[in-house]
C-alpha positions as CSV (number, residue, x, y, z in Angstrom):
1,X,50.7,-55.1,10.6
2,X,51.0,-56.7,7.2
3,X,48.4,-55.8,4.4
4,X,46.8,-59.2,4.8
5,X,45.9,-58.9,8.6
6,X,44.9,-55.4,7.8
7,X,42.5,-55.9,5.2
8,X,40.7,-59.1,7.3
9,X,40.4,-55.7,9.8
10,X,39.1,-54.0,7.3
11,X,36.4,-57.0,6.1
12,X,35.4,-57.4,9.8
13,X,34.5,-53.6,9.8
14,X,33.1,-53.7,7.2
15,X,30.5,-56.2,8.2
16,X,29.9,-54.7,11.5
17,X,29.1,-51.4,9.5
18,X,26.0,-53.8,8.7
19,X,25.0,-54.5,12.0
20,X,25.4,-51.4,13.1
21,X,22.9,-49.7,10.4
22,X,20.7,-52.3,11.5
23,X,20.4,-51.2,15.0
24,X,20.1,-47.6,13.7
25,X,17.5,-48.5,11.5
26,X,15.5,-49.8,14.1
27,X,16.2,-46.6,16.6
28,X,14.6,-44.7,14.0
29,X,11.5,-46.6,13.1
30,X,11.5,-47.1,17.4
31,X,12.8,-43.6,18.4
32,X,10.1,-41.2,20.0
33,X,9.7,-37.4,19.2
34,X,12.3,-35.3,21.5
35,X,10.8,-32.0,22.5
36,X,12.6,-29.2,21.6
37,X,12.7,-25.5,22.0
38,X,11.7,-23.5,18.2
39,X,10.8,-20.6,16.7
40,X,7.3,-21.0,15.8
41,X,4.3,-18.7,13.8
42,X,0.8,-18.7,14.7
43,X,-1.6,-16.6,12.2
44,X,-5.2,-16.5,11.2
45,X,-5.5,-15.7,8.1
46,X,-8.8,-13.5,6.3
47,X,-9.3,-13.5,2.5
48,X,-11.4,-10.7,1.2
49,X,-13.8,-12.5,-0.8
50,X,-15.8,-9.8,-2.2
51,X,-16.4,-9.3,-6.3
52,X,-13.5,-7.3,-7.0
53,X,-11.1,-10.2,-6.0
54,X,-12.1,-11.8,-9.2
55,X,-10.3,-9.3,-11.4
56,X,-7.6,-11.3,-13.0
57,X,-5.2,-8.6,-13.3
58,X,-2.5,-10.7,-12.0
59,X,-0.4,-13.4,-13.3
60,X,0.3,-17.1,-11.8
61,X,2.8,-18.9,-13.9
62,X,2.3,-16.7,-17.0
63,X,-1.5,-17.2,-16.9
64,X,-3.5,-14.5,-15.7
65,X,-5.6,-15.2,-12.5
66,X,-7.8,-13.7,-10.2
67,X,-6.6,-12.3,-7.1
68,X,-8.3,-14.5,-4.7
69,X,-6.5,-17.2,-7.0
70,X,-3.3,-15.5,-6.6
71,X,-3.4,-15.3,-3.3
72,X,-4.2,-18.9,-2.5
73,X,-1.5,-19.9,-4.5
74,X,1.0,-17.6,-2.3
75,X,-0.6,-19.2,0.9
76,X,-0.2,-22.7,-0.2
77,X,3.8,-22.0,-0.4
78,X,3.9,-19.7,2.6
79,X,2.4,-23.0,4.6
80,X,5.1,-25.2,3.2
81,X,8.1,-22.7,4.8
82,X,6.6,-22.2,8.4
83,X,8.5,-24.5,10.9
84,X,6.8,-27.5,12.5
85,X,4.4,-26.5,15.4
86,X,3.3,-23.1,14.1
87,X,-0.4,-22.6,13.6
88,X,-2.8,-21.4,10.6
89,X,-6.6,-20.7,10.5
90,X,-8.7,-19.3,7.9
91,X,-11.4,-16.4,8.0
92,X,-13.4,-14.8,4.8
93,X,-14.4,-11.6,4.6
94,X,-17.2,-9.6,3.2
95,X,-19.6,-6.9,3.9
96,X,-18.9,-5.4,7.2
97,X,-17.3,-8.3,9.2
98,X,-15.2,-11.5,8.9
99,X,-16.4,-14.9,9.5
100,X,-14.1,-17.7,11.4
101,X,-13.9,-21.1,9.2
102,X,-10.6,-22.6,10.8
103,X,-8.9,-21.9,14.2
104,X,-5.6,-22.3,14.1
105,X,-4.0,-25.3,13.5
106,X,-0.7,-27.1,13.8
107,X,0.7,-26.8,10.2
108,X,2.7,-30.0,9.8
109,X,0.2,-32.2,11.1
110,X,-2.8,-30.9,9.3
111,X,-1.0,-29.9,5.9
112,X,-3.2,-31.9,3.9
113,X,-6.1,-30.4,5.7
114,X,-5.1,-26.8,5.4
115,X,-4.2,-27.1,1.8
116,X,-8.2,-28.7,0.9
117,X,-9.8,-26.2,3.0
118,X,-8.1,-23.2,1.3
119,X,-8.2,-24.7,-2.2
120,X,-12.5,-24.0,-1.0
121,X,-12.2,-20.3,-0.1
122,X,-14.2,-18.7,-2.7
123,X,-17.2,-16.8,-4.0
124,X,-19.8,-19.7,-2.2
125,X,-19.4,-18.3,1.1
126,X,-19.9,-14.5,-0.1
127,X,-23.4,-13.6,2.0
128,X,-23.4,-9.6,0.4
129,X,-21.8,-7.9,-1.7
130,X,-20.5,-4.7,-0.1
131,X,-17.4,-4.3,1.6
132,X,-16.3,-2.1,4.5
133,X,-12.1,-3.3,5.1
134,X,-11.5,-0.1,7.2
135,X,-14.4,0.2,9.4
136,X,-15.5,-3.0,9.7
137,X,-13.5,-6.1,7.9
138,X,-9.9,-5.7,9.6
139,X,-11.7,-4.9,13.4
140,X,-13.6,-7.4,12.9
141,X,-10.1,-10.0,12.1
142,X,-8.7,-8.5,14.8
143,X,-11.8,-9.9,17.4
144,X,-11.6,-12.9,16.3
145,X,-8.2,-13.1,16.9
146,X,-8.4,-11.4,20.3
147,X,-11.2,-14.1,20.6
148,X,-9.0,-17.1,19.5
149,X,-6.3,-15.7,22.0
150,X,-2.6,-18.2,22.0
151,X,-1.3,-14.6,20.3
152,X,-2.2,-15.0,17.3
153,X,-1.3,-12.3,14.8
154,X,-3.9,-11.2,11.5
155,X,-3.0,-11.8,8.0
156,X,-5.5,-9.7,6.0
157,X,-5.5,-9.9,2.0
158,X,-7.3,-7.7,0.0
159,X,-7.5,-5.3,-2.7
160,X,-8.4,-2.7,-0.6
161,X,-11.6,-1.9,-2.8
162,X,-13.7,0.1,-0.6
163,X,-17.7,-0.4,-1.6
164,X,-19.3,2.2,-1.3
165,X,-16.0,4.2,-1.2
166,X,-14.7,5.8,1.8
167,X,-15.1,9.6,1.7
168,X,-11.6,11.4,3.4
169,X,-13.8,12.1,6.8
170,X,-14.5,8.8,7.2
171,X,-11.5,8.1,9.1
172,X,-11.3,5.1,11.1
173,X,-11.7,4.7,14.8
174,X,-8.1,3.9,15.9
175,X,-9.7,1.3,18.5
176,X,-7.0,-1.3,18.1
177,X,-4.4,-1.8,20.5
178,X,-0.9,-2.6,18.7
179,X,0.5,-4.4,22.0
180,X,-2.2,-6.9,21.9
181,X,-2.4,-8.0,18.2
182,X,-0.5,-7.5,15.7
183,X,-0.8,-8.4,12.2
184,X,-0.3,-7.6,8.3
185,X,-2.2,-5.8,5.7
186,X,-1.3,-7.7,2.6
187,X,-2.4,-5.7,-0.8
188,X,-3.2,-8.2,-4.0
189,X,-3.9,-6.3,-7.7
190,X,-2.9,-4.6,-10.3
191,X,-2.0,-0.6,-10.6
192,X,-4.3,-0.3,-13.9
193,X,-8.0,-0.6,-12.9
194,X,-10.1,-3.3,-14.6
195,X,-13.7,-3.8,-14.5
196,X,-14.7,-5.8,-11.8
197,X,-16.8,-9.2,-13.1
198,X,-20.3,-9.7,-12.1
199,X,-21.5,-12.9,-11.4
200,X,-25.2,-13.9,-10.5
201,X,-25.8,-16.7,-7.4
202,X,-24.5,-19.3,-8.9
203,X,-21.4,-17.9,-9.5
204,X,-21.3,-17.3,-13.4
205,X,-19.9,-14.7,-15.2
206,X,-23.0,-12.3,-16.4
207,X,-20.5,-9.5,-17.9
208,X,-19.1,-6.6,-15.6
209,X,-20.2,-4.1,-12.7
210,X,-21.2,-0.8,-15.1
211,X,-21.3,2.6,-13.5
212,X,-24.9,3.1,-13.2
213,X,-24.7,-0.3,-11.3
214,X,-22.2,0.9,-8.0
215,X,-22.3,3.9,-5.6
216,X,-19.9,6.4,-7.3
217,X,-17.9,8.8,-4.8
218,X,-19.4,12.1,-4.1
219,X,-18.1,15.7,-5.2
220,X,-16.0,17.0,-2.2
221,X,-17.7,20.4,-0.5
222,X,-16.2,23.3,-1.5
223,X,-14.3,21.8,-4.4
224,X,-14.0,23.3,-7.8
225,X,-13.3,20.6,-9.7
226,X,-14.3,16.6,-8.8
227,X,-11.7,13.5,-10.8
228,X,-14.8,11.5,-11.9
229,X,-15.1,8.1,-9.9
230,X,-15.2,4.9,-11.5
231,X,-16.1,2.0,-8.6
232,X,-17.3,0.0,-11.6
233,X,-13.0,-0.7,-12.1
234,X,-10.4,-1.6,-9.7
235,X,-6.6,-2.2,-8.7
236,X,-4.8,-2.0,-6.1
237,X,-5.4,0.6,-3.3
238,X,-1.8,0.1,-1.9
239,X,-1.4,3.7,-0.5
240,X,-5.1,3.3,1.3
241,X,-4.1,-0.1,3.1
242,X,-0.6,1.3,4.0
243,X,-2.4,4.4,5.7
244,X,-4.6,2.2,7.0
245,X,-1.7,-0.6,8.2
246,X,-0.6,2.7,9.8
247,X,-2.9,3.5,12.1
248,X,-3.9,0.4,14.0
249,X,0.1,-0.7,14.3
250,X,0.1,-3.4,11.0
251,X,2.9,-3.9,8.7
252,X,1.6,-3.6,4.4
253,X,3.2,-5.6,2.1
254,X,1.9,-5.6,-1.6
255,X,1.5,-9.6,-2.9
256,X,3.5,-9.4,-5.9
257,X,4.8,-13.4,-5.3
258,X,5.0,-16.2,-3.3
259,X,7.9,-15.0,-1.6
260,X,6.7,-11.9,-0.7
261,X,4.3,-13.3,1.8
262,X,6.0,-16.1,2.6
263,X,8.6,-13.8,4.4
264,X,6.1,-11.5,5.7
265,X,4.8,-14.3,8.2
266,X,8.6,-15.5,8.9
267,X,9.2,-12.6,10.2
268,X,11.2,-12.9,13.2
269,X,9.0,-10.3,15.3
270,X,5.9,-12.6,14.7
271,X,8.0,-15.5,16.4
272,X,7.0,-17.7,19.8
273,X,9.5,-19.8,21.4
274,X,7.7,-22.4,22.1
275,X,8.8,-26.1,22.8
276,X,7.6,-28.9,20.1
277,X,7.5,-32.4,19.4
278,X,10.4,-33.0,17.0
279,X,11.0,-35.8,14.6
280,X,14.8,-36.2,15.1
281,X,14.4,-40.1,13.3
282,X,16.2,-38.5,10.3
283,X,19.3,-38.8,12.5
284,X,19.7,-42.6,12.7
285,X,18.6,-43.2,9.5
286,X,21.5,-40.9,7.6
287,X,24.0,-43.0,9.6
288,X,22.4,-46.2,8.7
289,X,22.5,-45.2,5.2
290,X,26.2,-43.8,5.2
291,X,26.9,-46.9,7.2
292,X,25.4,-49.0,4.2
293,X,26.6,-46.9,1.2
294,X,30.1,-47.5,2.8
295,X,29.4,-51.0,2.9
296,X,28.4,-51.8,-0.3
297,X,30.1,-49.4,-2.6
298,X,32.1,-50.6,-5.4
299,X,34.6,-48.6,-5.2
300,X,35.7,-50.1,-1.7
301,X,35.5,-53.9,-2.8
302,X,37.8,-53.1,-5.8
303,X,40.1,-52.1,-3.2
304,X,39.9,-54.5,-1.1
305,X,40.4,-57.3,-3.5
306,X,43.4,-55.0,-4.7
307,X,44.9,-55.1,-1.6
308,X,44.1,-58.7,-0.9
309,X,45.2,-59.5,-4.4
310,X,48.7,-58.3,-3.5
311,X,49.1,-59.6,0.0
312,X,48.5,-63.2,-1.8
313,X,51.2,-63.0,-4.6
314,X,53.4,-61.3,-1.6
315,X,53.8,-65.0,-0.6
316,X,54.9,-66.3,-3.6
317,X,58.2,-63.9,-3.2
């Protein structure tokens, strides 16, 4: 074949390459969802919404924030790395019980929806301001869960700021069946405690809880000497949540970034293989554009009138 007959080949190609990512560019506008088998998450998540999650003892981008802001943040990235057709609702807790806002909900398909509502989890939906996590606040997730059914695991985030504290004999009822729901105990603060703000109904900042203000723990029977309490401050009761995590069959992870809960609910353990809709459109359309970029580079029409260029003064010879 001489290099004139081969480059009008190569022309002809090149201009079915255009037809061609025109009929692939249709399939994918045209081209249904394929259901396929996936990996999938499904998780209601609880915020502990009680005063002490407005210490800002943490830091978001260099700026110090509260934990409840901390934590949304975390959550907002955590949605953006679960797989198409897992689920996420939101619960608040406070008092002695949690409180059901969202049911879970496919996360692709109502990101926009999922991100508003969260950005709105805050101090307006606070009805006390006592707070029972052990005894009342993670059974309570758990119910609802149980309630919601689909297996749905518990994401609980707290600081683990008991109010009024928990005395050692008030050990929890281990009423919780692991093989039924599972579930993390995430742990947001600092190490150093911090006063806790005080804010009056309409959510300002009046000062800080002082300790004539809070139930202080008790002296223990029998003991010599009591460490005075101070439930006017607060950090991070990391080694009371993992005790707790303990009991009822929960994993504890402490919320020190993004990634930290992010990989908590991608663990593999948490998984459902579950078939879901797919958008496989992306296929057809990086052919049609490989197709096109082929056609149309300039690197490939130098060549061609190169070649061509040759083939003609080949004549003259």
């Amino acid at each position: 074949m001489s290099l004139l007959e081969w480059t009008r080949g190569f022309s002809r190609g090149r201009h079915w390459a255009t037809s061609a990512a025109l009929l692939l560019l249709i399939a994918a506008v045209a081209m249904p969802r394929v259901v396929l088998p996936r990996d999938t998450f499904s998780y209601i998540v609880t915020f502990d919404i009680t005063q002490s999650m407005y210490v800002e003892d943490v830091a978001l981008n260099g700026v110090p924030v509260s934990r409840l802001v901390f934590a949304r943040a975390a959550m907002r990235d955590a949605i953006g790395r679960l797989p198409c057709g897992s689920k996420v609702g939101w619960s608040v807790f406070t008092g002695q019980r949690t409180l059901l806002l969202l049911p879970p909900v496919e996360v692709c398909g109502n990101y926009d929806a999922l991100l508003s509502s969260l950005d709105r989890i805050d101090w307006h939906m606070r009805w006390t301001n006592w707070s029972r996590i052990a005894e009342g606040g993670v059974y309570s997730a758990v119910r609802v869960a149980q309630d919601v059914g689909h297996g749905a695991a518990v994401v609980f985030v707290t600081d683990g700021q008991e109010a009024p504290p928990v005395l050692p004999s008030d050990a929890p009822a281990r009423d919780i069946n692991p093989a039924q729901v599972k579930g993390w105990l995430i742990g947001v603060g600092g190490d150093q405690a911090a006063p806790i703000p005080h804010t009056d109904a309409d959510g300002k900042r009046s000062g800080y809880w002082q300790a004539d203000d809070v139930i202080q723990a008790p002296p223990l029977p029998g003991s010599a000497t009591q460490a005075e309490s101070h439930e006017e401050l607060s950090a991070l009761h990391g080694h009371y949540l993992a005790a707790v995590a303990a009991q009822i069959g929960f994993g504890y992870r402490r919320l020190l970034g993004a990634a930290a809960l992010s990989d908590a609910m991608l663990d593999v353990r948490f998984a459902h293989r579950e078939p879901v809709p797919t958008d496989l459109r992306w296929c057809p359309a990086l052919l049609a554009l490989l197709l096109l970029v082929w056609r149309f580079a300039p690197e490939f029409r130098w060549a061609t009138r190169r070649v061509t260029g040759r083939s003609a003064n080949s004549s003259y010879v």
